[in-house]
N, C-alpha and C positions, 0 to 999 in steps of 0.2 A: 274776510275769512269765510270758508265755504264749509257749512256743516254736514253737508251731503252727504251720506254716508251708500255706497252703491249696495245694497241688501244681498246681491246674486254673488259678491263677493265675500260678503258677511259669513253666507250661510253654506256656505259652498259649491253655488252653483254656477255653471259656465257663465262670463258676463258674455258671451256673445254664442250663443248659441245659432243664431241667424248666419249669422258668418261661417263657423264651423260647419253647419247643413250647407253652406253651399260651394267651402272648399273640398269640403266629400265629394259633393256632385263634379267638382271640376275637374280633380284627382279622375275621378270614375273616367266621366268623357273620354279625358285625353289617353287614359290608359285603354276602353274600348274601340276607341280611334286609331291607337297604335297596333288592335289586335290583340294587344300584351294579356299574357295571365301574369298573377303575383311572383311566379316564379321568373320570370323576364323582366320584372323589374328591381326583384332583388338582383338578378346576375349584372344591371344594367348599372344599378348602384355600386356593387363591387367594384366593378370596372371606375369608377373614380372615389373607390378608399373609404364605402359603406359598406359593411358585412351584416347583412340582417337575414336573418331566415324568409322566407314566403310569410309564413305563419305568423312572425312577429309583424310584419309588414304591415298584411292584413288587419288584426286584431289593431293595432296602433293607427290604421287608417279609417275602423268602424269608431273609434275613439277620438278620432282627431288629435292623437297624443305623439307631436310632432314638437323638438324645438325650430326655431324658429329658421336656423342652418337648414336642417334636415327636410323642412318642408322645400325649403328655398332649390336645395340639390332634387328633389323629386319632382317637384314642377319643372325643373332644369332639364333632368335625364324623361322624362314625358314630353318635351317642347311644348312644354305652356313655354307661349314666351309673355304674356302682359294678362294681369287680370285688373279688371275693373272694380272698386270700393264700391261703387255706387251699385252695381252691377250685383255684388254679391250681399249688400242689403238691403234690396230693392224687394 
């Protein structure tokens, strides 16, 4: 039996904040890569059946408050096509 108790989840803090800093940064890249502002990536999301403001976007992207779908469609519609584990907690 494992008595472990992860504390970050205890208390209410992100357990992986490492990760999250660096799916922000990956977001970032690929959208300054594309050129895109938020407004071009909401319309890009619409286009396959996500309706979100710029503003909600944004604000949800400085937060990393993505399910897990929605990340997956926004690396999708930015062409991330592969990210690395190791990479993003390294």
């Amino acid at each position: 039996m494992n008595d472990h108790v992860d504390n970050s989840v205890v208390s209410g803090q992100q357990p992986w904040p490492v990760v999250d800093e660096a799916l922000r940064r990956a977001l970032a890249v690929a959208k300054a890569r594309k050129g895109w502002k938020w407004d071009d990536v909401a319309e890009a999301l619409e286009l396959r059946g996500w309706t979100i403001t710029p503003g909600n976007l944004m604000t949800r992207h400085s937060r990393m408050a993505f399910r897990a779908d929605e990340l997956i469609l926004l690396l999708d519609v930015l062409g991330v096509d592969s990210l690395s584990i190791a990479e993003l907690t390294a």
